[in-house]
N, C-alpha and C positions, 0 to 999 in steps of 0.2 A: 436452418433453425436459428432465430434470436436466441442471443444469451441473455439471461437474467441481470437485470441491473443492478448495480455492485451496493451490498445494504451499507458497508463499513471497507473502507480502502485505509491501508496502514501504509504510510512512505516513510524511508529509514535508506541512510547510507551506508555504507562500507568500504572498505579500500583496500588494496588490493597493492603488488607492483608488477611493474612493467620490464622486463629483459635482464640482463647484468649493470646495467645502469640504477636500479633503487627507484627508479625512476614511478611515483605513485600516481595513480587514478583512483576513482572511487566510482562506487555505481550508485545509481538512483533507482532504491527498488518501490514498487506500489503491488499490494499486495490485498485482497480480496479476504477478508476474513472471514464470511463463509461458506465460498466453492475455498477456500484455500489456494486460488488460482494467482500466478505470478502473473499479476497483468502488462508490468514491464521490469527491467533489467537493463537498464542505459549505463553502460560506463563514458565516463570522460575525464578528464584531467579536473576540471571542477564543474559547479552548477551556480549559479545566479539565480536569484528569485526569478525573473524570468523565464531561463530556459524552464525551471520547476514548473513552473501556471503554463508552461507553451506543453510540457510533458504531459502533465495531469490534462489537458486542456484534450489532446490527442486519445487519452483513456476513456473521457468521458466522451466522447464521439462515437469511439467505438461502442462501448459499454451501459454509457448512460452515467446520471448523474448522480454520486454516491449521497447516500445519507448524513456522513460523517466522515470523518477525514480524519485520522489520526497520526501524530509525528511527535517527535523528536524537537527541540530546543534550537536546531540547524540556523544560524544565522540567515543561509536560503530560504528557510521554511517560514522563518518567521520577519521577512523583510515587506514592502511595502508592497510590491508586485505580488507579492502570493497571499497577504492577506486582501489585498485588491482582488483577485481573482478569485477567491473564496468567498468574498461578498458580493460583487456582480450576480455572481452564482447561485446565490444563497445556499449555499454549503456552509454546514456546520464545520468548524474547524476544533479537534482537542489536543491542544498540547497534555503531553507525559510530562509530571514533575521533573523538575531535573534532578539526575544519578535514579531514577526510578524505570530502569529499560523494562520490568517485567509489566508494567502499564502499557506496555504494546507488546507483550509478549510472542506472540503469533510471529510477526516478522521479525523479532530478535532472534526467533526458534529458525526463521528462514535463510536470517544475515550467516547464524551459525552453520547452518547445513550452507549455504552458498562459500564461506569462507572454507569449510571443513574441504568442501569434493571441488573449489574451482580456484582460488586467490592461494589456500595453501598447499597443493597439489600439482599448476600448472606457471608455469613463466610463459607470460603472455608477448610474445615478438614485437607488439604495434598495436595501434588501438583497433586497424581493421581486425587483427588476428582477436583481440580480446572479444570482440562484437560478435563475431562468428560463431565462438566458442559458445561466449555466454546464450546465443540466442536458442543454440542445440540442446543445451542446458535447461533452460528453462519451457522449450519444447518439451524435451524427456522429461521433466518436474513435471507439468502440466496433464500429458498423454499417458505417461508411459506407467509412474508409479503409485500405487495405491495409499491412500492414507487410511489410519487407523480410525480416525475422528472421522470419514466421511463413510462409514462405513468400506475398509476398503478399496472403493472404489477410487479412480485417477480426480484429481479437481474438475477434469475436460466432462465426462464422466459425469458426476454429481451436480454441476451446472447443467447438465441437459436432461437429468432427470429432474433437476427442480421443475423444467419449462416443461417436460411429461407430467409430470406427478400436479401440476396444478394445471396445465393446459393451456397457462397462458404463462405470459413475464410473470418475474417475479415482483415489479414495478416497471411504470408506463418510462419508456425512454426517457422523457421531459423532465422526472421528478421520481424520486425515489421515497419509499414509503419512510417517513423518520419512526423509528425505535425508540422509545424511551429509555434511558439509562437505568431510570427507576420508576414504579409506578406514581400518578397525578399525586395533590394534595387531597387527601381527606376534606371535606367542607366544613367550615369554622375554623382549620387549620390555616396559622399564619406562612404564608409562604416566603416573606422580606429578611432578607438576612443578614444576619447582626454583622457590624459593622468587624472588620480583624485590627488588631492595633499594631503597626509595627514596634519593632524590640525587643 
């Protein structure tokens, strides 16, 4: 069965340490806002705008191409390779204000359940061992546990009833449907907007 192509993917970091050494990594999570689905969960010691466009690049192969992209302030996220890759794409890109994490609140709600049950919980030996860990993790996120928002059901779950319940994708691989934020302009209504002044 095809999964539904992702209408809104939330990317967001977190970190984590490694052994008796302090020694930190972070992950690069991408996040489906609505199957709720952990599409990935990469730790590494760090990310470059490239590996980020090579990650995201990897999601949307599998998944299809999101509507929206939304992140974080990340010196990776916001470097020239990934806004290069978000317009190649033509993928809408939204940065979150900055100190405003509840504008992506979905995967803050996830960084925290990920930080709660895996970074504060386990000491990771090596980054193979962290990979492992986290991949079972985000398996059992995925399969195993019910969310309240999706009717109970697991994210794995609610993605394959979206592809039942409408009988097809939820958007063609190639191109995902865009959402508006808010609805169009009224007609006679000025759309151009006033200029901001800094100060």
């Amino acid at each position: 069965m095809v999964r539904p192509a992702v209408k809104r993917a939330a990317v967001a970091h977190l970190q984590a340490r490694m052994g008796l050494s302090e020694r930190r990594f972070r992950f690069l999570n991408v996040v489906d806002d609505v199957t709720r689905e952990c599409l990935a969960a990469i730790p590494d010691t760090s990310f470059s705008g490239r590996r980020v466009a090579r990650e995201l690049a990897r999601v949307i192969e599998r998944r299809g191409k999101p509507g929206m992209i939304v992140s974080d302030n990340g010196i990776e996220l916001t470097s020239n390779a990934t806004l290069t890759f978000a317009a190649e794409r033509n993928i809408e890109w939204h940065y979150i204000a900055p100190g405003k994490p509840m504008q992506n609140g979905f995967v803050e709600s996830f960084n925290g359940r990920m930080r709660d049950e895996l970074s504060n919980e386990r000491m990771f030996r090596s980054m193979a061992h962290a990979r492992t860990v986290i991949r079972s993790w985000a398996t059992d996120y995925n399969e195993e546990r019910p969310h309240s928002a999706l009717g109970y059901q697991t994210p794995k779950a609610f993605a394959e009833d979206l592809v039942t319940a409408t009988d097809s994708r939820a958007a063609p691989l190639e191109s995902s449907t865009h959402l508006s934020v808010a609805p169009p302009a009224q007609v006679g209504v000025s759309t151009q907007r006033a200029p901001v002044l800094d100060g």
